[in-house]
C-alpha positions in Angstrom: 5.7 14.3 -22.5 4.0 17.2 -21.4 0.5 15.3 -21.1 2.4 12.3 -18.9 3.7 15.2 -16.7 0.0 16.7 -16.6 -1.5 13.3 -16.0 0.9 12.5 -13.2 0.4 15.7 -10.8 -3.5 15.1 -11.4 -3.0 11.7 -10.1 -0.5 12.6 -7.0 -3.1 15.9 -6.8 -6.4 13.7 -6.4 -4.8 10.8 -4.3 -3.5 13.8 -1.9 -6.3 14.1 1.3 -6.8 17.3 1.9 -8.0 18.4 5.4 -10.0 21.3 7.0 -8.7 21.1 10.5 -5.9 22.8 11.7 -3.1 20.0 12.4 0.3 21.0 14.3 3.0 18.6 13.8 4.8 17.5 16.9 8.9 17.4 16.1 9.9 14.8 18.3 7.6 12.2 16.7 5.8 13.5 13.4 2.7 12.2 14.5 -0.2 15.0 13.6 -2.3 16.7 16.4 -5.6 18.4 16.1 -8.6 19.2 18.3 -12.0 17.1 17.6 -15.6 17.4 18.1 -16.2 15.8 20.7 -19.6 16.8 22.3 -19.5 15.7 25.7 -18.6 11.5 25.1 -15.9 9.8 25.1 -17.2 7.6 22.0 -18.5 10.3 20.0 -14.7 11.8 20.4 -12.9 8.6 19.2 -15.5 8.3 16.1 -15.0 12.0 14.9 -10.8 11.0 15.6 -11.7 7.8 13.4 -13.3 9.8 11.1 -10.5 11.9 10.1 -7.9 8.9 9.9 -6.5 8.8 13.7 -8.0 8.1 17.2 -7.6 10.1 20.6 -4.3 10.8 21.6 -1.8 8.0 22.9 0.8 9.4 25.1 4.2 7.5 25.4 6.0 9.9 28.0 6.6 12.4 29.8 7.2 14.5 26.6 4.6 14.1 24.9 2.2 14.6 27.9 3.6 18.5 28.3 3.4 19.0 24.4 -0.1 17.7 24.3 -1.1 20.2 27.2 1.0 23.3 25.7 0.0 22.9 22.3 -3.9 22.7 22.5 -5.2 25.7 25.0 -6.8 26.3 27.7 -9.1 23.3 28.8 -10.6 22.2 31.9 -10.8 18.1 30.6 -9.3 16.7 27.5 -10.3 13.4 26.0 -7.5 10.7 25.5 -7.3 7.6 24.0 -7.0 5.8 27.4 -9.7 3.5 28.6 -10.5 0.7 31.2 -10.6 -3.0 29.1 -10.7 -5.1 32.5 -13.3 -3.3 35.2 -12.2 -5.8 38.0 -8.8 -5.9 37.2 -8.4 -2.7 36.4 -6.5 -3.1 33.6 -5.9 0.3 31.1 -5.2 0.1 27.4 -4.9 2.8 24.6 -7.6 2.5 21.7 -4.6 2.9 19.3 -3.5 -0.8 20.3 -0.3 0.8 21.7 1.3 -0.9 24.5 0.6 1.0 27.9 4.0 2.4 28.7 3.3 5.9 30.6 1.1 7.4 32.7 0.4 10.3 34.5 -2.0 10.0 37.3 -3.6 12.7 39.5 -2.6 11.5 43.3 -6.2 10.0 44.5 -6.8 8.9 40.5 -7.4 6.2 38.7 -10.3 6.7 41.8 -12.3 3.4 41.9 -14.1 0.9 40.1 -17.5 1.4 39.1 -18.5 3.9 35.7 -15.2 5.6 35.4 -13.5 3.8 32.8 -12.6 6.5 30.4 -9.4 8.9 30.9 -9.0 12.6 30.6 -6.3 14.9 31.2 -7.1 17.6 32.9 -6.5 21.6 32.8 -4.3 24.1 34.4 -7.9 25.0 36.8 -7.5 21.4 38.5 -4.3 18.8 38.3 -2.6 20.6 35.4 -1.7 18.1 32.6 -2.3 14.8 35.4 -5.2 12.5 34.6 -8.2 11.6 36.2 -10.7 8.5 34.9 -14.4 9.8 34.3 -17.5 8.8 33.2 -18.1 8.2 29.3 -19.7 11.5 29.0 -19.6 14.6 31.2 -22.4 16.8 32.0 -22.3 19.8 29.9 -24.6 22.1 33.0 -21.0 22.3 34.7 -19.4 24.5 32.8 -16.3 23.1 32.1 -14.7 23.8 28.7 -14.1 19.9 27.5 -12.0 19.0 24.3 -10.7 16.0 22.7 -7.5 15.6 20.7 -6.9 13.3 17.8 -3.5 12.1 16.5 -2.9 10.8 13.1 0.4 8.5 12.8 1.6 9.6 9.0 2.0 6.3 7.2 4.6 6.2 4.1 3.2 8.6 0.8 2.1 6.2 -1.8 3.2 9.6 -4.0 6.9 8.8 -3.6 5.7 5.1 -5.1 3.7 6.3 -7.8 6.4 8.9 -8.7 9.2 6.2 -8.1 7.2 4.0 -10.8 6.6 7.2 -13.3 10.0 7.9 -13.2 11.3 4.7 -13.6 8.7 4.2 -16.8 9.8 7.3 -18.1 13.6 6.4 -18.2 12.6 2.8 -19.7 10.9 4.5 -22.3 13.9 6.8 -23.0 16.4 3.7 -23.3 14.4 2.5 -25.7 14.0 5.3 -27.7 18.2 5.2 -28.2 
C-alpha cells in the first residue's frame, strides 16, 4: 500500500509543470498572467507566450484592461495579443481565436492602414492603459521600456483524473479483498 501511495505522488509529481516565471493569478477569471521576453517584436513575444503554454494577452473588458495595466508595472508599450487579419478592411482579431468583444482605443488610434497592424497598450507616460496599433517591432534607440504579457487559460488537472482512477482502483481492490 505504501509503494502504490509512493508511486502515485511520483506520477502526479512528474506530470506536474513546474514554471520559472513569476505568474499572478487574476480573481475574476483564473486565467494566469506573467511578463515575457519579448525583445522588441511582436512575433518573437507571441512565440516566447507559446512557448510557456499561453499567447499575449486577450482582453475581454473593461476589467481586465485596468488589471492588466495595475498588475504588471511601469511600461511605456505593452504587447497584446491583438492584431490586424484584414489590412483593407481593417478587421482586428485576437491570436487566442477569441471573439473580438472590447476595445480600448487611444482617440486618433487604430491610426491608418499601412505597417501598423500589431496592438500595444500603452503606459501611464502616453494614453494610460488605451491602445495604439504599431509596427511589428519597435526601435529599441527610443528609449522606451517595452514589455509583453502572456496569459495562460488553466485547462482541467489531469491529477484530479489520475487520482479519481487510483482511488477508485484502490477501493475495487479492497471490495475484493472482503
Amino acid at each position: 500500500m505504501k509503494r502504490m501511495v509512493f508511486v502515485v505522488l511520483l506520477v502526479a509529481m512528474m506530470g506536474s509543470t513546474v514554471f520559472a516565471y513569476d505568474w499572478i493569478v487574476n480573481p475574476a477569471n483564473g486565467h494566469r498572467y506573467t511578463l515575457v521576453s519579448a525583445g522588441y517584436d511582436w512575433n518573437e513575444a507571441e512565440s516566447n507566450s507559446v512557448a510557456l503554454g499561453g499567447h499575449l494577452v486577450t482582453i475581454n473588458d473593461a476589467d481586465e484592461n485596468e488589471w492588466v495595466k495595475t498588475s504588471f508595472g511601469e511600461f511605456d508599450f505593452m504587447w497584446i495579443g491583438l492584431y490586424e487579419v484584414d489590412y483593407n478592411a481593417r478587421t482586428w482579431a485576437w491570436i487566442s481565436g477569441e471573439p473580438v468583444t472590447f476595445s480600448n482605443w487611444a482617440e486618433g488610434e487604430p491610426s491608418g492602414p499601412g505597417w501598423e497592424h500589431w496592438v500595444a497598450m500603452m503606459g501611464p507616460s502616453f494614453h494610460d492603459g488605451q491602445w495604439a496599433d504599431l509596427t511589428r517591432t519597435w526601435e529599441p534607440s527610443f528609449g522606451y521600456k517595452h514589455i509583453a504579457v502572456v496569459e495562460v487559460i488553466p485547462e482541467p488537472s489531469s491529477l484530479l483524473a489520475l487520482c479519481g482512477g487510483v482511488g477508485g482502483l484502490l477501493a475495487f481492490r479492497r471490495r475484493r479483498r472482503k
